[in-house]
C-alpha positions in Angstrom: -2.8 28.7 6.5 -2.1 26.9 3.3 0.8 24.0 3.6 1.7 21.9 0.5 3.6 18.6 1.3 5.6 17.1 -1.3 7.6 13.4 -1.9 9.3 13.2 -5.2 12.7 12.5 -6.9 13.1 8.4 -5.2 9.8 7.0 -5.3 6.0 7.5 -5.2 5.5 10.7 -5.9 3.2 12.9 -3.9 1.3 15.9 -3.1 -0.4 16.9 -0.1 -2.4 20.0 1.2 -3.4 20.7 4.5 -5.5 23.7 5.1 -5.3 25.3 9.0 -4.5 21.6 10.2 -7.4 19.8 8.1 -6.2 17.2 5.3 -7.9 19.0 2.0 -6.5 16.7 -0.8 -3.6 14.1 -1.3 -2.7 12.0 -4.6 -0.2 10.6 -6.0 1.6 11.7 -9.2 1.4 7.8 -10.7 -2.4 8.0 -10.6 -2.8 11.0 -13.6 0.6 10.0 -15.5 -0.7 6.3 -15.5 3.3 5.8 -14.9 3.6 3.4 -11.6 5.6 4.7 -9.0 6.3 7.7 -11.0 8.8 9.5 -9.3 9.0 13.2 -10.9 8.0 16.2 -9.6 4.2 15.6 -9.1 2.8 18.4 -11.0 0.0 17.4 -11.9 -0.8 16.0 -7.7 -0.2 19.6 -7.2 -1.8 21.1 -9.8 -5.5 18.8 -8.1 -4.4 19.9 -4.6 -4.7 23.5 -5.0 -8.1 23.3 -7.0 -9.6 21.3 -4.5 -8.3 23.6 -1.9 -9.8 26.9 -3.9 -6.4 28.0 -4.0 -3.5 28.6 -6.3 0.1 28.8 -6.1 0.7 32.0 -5.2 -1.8 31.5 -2.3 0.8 28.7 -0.2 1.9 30.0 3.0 4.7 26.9 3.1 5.7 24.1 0.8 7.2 21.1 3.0 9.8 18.8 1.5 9.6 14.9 3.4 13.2 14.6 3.8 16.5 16.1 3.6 18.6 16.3 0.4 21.9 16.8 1.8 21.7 14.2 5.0 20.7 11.9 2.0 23.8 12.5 0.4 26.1 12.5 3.0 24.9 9.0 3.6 25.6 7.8 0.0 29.2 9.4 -0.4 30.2 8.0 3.1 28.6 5.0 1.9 30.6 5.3 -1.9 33.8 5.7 0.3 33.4 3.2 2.9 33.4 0.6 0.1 36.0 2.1 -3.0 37.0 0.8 -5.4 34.3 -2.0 -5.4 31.1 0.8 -5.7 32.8 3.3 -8.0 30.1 1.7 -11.1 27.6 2.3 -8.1 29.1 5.6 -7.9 29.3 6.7 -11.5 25.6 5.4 -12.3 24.5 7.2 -9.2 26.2 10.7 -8.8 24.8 12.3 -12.6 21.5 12.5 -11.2 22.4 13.9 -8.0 24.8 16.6 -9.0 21.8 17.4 -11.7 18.8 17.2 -10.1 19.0 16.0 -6.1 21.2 18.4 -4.7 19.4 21.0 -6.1 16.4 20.1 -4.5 14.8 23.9 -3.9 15.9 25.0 -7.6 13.7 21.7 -8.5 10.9 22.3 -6.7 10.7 26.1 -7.2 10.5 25.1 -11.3 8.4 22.2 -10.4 6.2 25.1 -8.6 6.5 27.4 -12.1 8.1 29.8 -10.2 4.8 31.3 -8.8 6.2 30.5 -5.0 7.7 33.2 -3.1 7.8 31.6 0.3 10.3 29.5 2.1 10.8 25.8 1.7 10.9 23.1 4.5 12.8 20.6 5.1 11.5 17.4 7.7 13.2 14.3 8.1 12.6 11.3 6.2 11.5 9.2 9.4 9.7 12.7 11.2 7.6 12.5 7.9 6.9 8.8 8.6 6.3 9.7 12.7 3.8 12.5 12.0 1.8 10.8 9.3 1.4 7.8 11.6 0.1 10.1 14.6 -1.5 13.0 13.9 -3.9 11.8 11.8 -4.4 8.7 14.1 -7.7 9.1 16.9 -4.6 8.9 19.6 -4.1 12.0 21.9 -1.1 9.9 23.0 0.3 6.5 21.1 4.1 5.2 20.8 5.1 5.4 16.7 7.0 3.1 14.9 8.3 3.7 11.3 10.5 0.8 9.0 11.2 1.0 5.8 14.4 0.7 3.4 16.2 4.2 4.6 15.7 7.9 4.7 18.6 10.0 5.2 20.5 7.6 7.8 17.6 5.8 9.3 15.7 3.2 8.8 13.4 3.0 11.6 12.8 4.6 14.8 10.5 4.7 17.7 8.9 7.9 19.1 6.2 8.9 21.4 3.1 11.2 20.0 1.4 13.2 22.9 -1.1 15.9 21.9 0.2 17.8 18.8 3.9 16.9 20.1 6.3 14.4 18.3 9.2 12.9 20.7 11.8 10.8 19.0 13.6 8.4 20.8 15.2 5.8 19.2 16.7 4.9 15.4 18.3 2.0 13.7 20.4 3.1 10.9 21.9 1.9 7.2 23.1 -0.4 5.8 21.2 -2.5 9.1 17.4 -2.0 7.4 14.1 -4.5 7.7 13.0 -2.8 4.6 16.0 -3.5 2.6 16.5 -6.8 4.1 12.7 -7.8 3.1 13.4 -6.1 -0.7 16.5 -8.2 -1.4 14.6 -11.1 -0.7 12.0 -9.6 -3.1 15.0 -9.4 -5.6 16.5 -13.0 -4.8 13.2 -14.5 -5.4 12.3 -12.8 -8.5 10.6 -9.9 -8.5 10.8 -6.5 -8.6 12.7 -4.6 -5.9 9.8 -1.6 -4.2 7.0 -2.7 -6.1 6.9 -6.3 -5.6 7.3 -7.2 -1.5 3.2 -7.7 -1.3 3.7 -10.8 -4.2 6.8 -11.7 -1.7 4.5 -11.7 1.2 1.1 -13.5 -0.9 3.7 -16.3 -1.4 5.1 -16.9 1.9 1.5 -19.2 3.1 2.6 -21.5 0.1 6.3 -22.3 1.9 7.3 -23.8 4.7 10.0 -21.2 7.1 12.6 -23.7 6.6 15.5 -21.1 6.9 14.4 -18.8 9.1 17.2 -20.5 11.6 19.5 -20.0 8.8 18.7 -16.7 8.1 19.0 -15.4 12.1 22.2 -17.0 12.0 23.7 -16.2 9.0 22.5 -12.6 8.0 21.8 -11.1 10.9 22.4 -10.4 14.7 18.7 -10.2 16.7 18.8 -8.8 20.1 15.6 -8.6 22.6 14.7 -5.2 21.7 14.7 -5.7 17.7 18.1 -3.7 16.7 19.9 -5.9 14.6 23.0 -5.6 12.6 23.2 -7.3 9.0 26.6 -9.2 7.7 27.1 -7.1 4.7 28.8 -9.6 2.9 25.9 -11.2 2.1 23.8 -8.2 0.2 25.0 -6.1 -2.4 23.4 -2.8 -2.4 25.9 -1.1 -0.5 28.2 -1.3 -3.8 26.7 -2.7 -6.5 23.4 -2.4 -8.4 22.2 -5.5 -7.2 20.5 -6.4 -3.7 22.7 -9.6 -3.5 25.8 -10.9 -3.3 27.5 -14.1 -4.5 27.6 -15.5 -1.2 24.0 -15.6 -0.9 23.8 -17.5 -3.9 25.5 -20.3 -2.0 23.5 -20.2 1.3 20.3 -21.2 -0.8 22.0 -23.7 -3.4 21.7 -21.3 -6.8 21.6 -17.6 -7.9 18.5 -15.6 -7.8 15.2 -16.5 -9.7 14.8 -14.8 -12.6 11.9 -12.7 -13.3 8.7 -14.6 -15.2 10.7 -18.0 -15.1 8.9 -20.9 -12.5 8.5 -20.6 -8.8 9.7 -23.4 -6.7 9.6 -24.4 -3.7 12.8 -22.9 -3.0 11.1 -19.6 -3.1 8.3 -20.2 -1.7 10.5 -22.0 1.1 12.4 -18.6 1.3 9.4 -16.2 1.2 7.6 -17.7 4.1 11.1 -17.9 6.0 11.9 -14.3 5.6 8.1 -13.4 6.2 8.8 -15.3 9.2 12.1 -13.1 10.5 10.1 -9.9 9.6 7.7 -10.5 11.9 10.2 -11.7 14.5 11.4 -8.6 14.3 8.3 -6.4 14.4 7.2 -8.1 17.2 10.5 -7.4 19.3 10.2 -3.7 18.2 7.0 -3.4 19.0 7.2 -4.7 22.7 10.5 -2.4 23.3 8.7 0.6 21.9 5.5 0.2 24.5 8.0 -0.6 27.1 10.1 2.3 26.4 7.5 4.8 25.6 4.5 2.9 28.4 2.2 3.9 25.7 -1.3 2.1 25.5 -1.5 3.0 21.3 0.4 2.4 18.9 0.7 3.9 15.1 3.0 2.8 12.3 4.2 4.0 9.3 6.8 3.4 6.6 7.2 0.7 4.3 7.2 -2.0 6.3 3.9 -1.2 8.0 2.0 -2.5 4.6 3.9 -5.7 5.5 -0.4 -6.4 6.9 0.2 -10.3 8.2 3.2 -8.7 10.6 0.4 -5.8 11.5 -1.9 -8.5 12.3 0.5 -10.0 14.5 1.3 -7.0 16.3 -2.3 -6.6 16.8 -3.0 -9.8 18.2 0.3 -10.7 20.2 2.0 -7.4 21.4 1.4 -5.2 24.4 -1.2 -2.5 22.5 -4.4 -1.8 23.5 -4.9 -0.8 19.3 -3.3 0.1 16.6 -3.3 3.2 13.8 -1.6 2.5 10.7 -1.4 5.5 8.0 -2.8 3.7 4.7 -0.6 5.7 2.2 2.7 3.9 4.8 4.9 4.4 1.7 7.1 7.5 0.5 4.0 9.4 -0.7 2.5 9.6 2.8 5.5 11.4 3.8 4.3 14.1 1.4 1.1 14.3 4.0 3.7 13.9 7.3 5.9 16.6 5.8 2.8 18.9 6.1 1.3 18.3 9.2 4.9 18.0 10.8 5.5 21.4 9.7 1.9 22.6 10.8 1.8 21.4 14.8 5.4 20.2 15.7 7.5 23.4 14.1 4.2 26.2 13.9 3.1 25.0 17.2 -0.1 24.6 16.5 -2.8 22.3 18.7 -4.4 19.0 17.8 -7.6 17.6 18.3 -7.6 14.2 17.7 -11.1 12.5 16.0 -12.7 9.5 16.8 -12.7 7.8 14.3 -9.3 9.4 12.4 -8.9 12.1 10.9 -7.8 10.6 7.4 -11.6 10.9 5.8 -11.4 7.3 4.9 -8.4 7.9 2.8 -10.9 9.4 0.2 -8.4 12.4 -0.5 -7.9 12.1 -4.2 -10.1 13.6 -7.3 -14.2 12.9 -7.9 -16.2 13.6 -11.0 -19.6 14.5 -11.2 -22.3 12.1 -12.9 -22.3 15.1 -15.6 -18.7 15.0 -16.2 -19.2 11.0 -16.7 -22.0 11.4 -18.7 -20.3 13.5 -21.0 -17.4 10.9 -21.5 -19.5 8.2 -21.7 -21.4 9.9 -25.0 -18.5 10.5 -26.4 -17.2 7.3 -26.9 -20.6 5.6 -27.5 -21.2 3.5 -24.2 -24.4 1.9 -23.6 -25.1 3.0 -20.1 -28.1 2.7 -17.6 -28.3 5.4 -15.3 -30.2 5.2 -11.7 -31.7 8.0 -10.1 -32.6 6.4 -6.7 -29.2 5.1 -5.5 -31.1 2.7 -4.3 -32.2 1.2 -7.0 -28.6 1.5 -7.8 -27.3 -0.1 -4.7 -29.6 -3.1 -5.5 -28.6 -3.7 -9.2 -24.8 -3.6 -8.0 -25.3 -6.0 -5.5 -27.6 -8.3 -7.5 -24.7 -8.4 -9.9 -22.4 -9.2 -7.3 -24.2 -12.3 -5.9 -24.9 -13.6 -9.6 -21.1 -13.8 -9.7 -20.1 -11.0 -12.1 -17.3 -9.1 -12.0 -18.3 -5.7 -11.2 -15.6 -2.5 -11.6 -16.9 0.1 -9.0 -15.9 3.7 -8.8 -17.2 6.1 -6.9 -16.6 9.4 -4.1 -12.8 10.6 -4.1 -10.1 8.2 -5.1 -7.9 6.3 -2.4 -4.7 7.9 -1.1 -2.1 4.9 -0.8 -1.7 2.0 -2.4 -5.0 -0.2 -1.2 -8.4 0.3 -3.0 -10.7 0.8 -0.3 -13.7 0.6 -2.1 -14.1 3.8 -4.1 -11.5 2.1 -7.4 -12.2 -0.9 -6.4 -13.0 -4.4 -8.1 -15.9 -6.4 -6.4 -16.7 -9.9 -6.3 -18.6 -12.8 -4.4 -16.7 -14.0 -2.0 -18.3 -17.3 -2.2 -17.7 -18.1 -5.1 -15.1 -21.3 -6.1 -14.0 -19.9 -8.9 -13.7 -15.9 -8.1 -9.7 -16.0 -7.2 -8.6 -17.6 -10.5 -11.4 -16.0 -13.2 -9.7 -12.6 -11.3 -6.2 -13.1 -11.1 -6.1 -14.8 -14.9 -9.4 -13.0 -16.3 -9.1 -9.6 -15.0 -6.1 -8.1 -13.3 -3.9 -10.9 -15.5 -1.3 -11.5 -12.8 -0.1 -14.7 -10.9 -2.4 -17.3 -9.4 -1.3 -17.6 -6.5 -1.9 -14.0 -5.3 -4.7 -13.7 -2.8 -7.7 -11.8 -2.4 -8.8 -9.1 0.4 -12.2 -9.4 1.8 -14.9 -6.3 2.7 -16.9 -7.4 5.6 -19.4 -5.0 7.5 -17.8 -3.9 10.4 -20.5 -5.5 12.8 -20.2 -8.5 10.8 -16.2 -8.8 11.2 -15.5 -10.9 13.9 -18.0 -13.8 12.7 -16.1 -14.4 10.1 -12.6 -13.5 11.5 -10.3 -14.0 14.3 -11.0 -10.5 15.3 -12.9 -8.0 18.3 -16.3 -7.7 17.9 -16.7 -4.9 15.3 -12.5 -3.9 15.2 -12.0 -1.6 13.2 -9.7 -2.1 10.1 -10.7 0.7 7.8 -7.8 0.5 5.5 -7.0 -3.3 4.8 -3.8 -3.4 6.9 -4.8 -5.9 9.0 -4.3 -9.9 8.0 -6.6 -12.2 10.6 -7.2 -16.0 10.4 -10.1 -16.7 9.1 -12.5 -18.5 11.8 -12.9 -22.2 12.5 -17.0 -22.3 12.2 -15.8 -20.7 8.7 -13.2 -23.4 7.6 -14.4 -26.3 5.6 -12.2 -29.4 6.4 -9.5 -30.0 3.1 -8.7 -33.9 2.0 -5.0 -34.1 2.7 -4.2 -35.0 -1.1 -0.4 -34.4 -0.8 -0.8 -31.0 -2.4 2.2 -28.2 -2.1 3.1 -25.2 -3.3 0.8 -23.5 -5.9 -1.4 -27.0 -6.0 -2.5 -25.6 -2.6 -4.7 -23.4 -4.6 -7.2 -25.9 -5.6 -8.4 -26.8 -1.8 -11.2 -25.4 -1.4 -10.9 -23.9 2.6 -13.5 -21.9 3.9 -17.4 -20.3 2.9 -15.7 -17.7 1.6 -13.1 -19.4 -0.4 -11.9 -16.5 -2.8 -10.5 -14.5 0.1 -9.5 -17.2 2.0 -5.1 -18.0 1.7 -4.2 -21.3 1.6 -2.9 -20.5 5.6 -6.7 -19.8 6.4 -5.9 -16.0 6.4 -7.6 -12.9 5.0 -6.3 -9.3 4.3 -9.3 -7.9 6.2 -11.3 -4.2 5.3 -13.9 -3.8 7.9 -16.7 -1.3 6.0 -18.7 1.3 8.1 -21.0 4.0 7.2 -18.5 6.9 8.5 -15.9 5.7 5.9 -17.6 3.9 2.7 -21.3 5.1 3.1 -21.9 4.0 -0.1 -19.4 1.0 0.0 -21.3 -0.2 3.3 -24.9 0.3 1.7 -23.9 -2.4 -1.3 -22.3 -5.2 0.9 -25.3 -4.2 3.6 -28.1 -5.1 0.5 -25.6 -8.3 -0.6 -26.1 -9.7 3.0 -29.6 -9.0 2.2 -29.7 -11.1 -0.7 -27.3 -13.7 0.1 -26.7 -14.1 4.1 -22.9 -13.0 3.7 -21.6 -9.7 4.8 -18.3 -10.5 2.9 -16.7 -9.7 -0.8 -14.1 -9.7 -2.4 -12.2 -5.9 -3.1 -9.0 -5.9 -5.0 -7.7 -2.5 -6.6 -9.2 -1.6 -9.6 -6.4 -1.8 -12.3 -4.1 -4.5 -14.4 -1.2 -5.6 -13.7 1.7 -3.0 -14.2 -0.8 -0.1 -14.4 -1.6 2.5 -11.3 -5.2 2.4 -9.7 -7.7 3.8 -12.0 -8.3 7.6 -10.9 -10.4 8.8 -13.9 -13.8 7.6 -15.5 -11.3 7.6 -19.1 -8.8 5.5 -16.8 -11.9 3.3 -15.2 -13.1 2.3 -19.0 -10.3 1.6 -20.8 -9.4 -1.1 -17.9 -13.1 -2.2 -18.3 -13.0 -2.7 -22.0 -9.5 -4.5 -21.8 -10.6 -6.9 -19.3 -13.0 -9.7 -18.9 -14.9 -8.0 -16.2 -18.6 -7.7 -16.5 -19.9 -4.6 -15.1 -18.0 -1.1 -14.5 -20.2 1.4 -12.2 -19.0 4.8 -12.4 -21.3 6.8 -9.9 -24.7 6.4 -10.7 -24.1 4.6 -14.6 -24.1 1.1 -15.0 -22.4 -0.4 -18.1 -23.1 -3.8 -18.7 -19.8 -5.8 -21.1 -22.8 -7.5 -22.8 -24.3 -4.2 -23.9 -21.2 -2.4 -25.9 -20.9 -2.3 -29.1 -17.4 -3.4 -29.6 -16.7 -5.4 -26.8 -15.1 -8.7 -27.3 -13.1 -11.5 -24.9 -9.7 -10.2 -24.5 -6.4 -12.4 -25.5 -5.0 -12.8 -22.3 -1.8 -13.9 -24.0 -1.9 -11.3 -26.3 -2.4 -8.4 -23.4 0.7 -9.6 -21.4 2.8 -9.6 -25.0 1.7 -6.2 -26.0 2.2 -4.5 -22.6 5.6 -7.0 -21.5 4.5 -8.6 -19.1 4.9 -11.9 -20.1 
């Protein structure tokens, strides 16, 4: 049987197939649009699924939806009513597009679909999509789920149990009360960019001090045992107005909200690590209520909030679990890959066998291209390429130019589903290196300094380096761990705060090391990254450290690379060194027309200054 899931119309669009229970293909619509966070129809996600499949339209059996139009709806005009007059603007900006587009959800979809479907459409529920993405892929014949993130329909988290191919809900918090939306008006008041920029709200909470977390349980919010809380509304604004705060927030933390591009101070870094802080309060409650509510030994999350990874970490190391799943695509697009297998064991009734390791294929859901099919490109726009026959004569010239310290764009096997580069559109580094986090940041993805790093260790490798079991297994970089003390180089108090942290040099591996001694861990194994694994295995080899640095292969403002077209351009309008696309390596040095790029220049001409 042939089931499509699709997310589309908020955020993230999505596409999913699933093929008799098996995950086929999954990609998001931002990745061939180059439009981030794209959220139309995802045709062209669709269009991918189906050829990987062998299939066509005609050929679906069921086409899942990942939540429900009209409970969504019902929540916004109860909301819209609760508050008149003061969110009638909220109400006028917002009810165009509904009466258009959203509330006419199968009419959208059959014309996003060309009209070539003749089936029926399905319908799950925002947080079921969450719940089923978390556990049936998971290794778990049994785990507790937890999914947080802004809101679904009405809620905006819940607890369930997953036994065999069986999803049991059991408990919900519901809007306006929301960790997700609590975190993102934070992301607002601070400065940036409300669903796409938490993670830069969470990279800049090791540079403050929690100073009003005391305030903030006070003030905002209510905190019982469990983790249910209830929000005073007065203080946040997205019930009735298009912004995420209110006035009266302004005057709890002395001044209105940062502006976007203008200076960080040590207000904001003083109210990202206080609300990190809360968050993981929080998470930590819920977590302990859902094993004791659910006696679970496993635990699998999903939503939003599970990419909050120094919370995850948290959970890992501090709650009740034995271990933990966490789906990798945690955002709306992963509900477009709950959706399906929701529909395929919980409402068709059909059994699960759960794999050992998971049964997510290392995220590697998304399109390949042969070495033909780069070739070809390649020729036609006059590269100067070296091509290996042995990969490993491949694996060793990538890794030499690894431990010589260049910057090395790699992109290989199926692209990532989520929003972490795992390896396959990734950007590789040494580790080592002093000056690897700035010459990145500045040089190559041209975004803030502060913004850390992830490191890829070896999995058997993982818990020299790390506060972690021997050889855990954190496949998908959701995981932060403190780096360990054998690691750690001892840092002349000088005074320093804030982003003059930076220069402190902290650990061996100081280019993935945060200014807290933490690291956004990727543990690499043959059964996920085969080739990935064979790389850092040879840079070991060459250097003695299993570790480098693997940070998503794109720009600022621009998706993850997904196509060898997508893979140059980036290449040639960076400073990186090195691009390998499968078995071609093109050397910076070598092209005709390459040339330092204006850093100033790129940020003007793309607005990002």
């Amino acid at each position: 049987m042939n089931i499509l899931g699709l997310s589309a119309y908020y955020h993230d669009s999505a596409a999913c197939l699933v093929q008799d229970g098996r995950i086929v293909a999954a990609a998001q619509e931002e990745r061939f649009t180059r439009k981030k966070h794209d959220h139309r129809f995802p045709t062209n996600a669709v269009d991918f699924c189906l050829a990987q499949g062998g299939i066509g339209i005609g050929d679906l059996d069921l086409v899942t939806f990942y939540d429900k139009p009209l409970l969504k709806f019902d929540r916004l005009l109860e909301t819209y009513i609760a508050h008149a007059p003061s969110g009638f603007k909220l109400f006028l900006m917002g009810m165009p597009l509904w009466l258009r587009e959203k509330l006419h959800t199968p009419r959208e979809l059959d014309r996003g679909l060309r009209g070539q479907y003749k089936g029926r459409f399905v319908f799950t529920e925002h947080h079921e999509s969450h719940a089923a993405s978390a556990f049936y892929p998971s290794p778990f014949e049994e785990a507790a789920i937890l999914t947080l993130d802004g809101v679904g329909e009405w809620a905006t988290g819940s607890i369930a149990l997953g036994r065999g191919h069986r999803i049991e809900m059991r408990k919900e918090l519901r809007f306006p009360h929301s960790l997700g939306l609590l975190y993102s008006a934070f992301t607002y008041f601070t400065g940036f960019k409300v669903n796409s920029g938490e993670y830069k709200l969470m990279g800049l909470a090791p540079y403050g001090e929690p100073i009003y977390k005391d305030l903030m349980l006070e003030k905002l919010l209510d905190l019982k045992a469990d983790g249910s809380f209830r929000m005073d509304m007065s203080y946040f604004g997205y019930c009735d107005s298009d912004v995420m705060t209110s006035r009266k927030m302004d005057d709890l933390f002395g001044g209105p909200p940062r502006r976007a591009e203008t200076a960080i101070t040590q207000r904001e870094m003083d109210i990202a690590a206080s609300i990190q802080a809360v968050t993981e309060e929080i998470v930590l409650r819920i977590a302990r209520y859902a094993h004791e509510l659910t006696g679970a030994r496993n635990l699998t999350m999903a939503g939003g909030v599970a990419l909050n990874c120094v919370a995850n970490g948290r959970v890992l190391r501090e709650g009740p679990f034995e271990q933990v799943w966490i789906q990798p695509a945690a955002g709306d697009a992963g509900g477009a890959l709950g959706a399906a297998l929701f529909t395929w064991h919980e409402l068709l009734d059909e059994p699960r066998s759960p794999q050992r390791h998971d049964a997510q294929y290392g995220s590697l859901l998304g399109p390949s291209f042969t070495n033909d099919e780069i070739r070809a490109y390649l020729d036609s726009v006059d590269a100067v390429y070296r091509f290996h026959e042995n990969e490993d004569d491949l694996i060793d010239h990538v890794a030499e130019l690894i431990a010589s310290e260049q910057v090395v764009g790699h992109f290989s096997d199926r692209a990532e589903f989520g929003p972490r580069a795992l390896g396959s559109r990734s950007i590789l580094g040494d580790a080592r290196s002093r000056k690897m986090q700035a010459t990145m940041n500045l040089k190559i993805k041209f975004r803030e300094s502060f913004r850390p790093f992830a490191p890829a260790v070896l999995r058997e490798d993982v818990d020299d380096y790390f506060e972690m079991r021997p050889s855990e297994n954190s496949p998908y970089m959701l995981l932060v761990a403190p780096v360990r003390d054998s690691k750690r180089l001892p840092v002349v108090e000088d005074g320093a705060k804030g982003l003059d942290k930076l220069k402190q040099i902290r650990s061996s591996v100081p280019a993935i090391t945060h200014v807290d001694y933490s690291a956004r861990v990727q543990t690499i194994d043959l059964h996920h990254h085969p080739r990935f694994y064979k790389i850092i295995e040879r840079f070991k080899r060459k250097t003695g450290s299993p570790v480098v640095i693997n940070t998503s292969f794109n720009v600022r403002g621009e998706p993850i690379v997904n196509s060898p077209e997508d893979a140059f351009r980036c290449f040639m309008h960076t400073n990186m060194d090195a691009l390998v696309l499968e078995n071609f390596v093109i050397l910076k040095q070598d092209q005709p027309n390459a040339k330092e790029i204006d850093i100033e220049a790129y940020l003007k001409e793309f607005a990002l200054d």
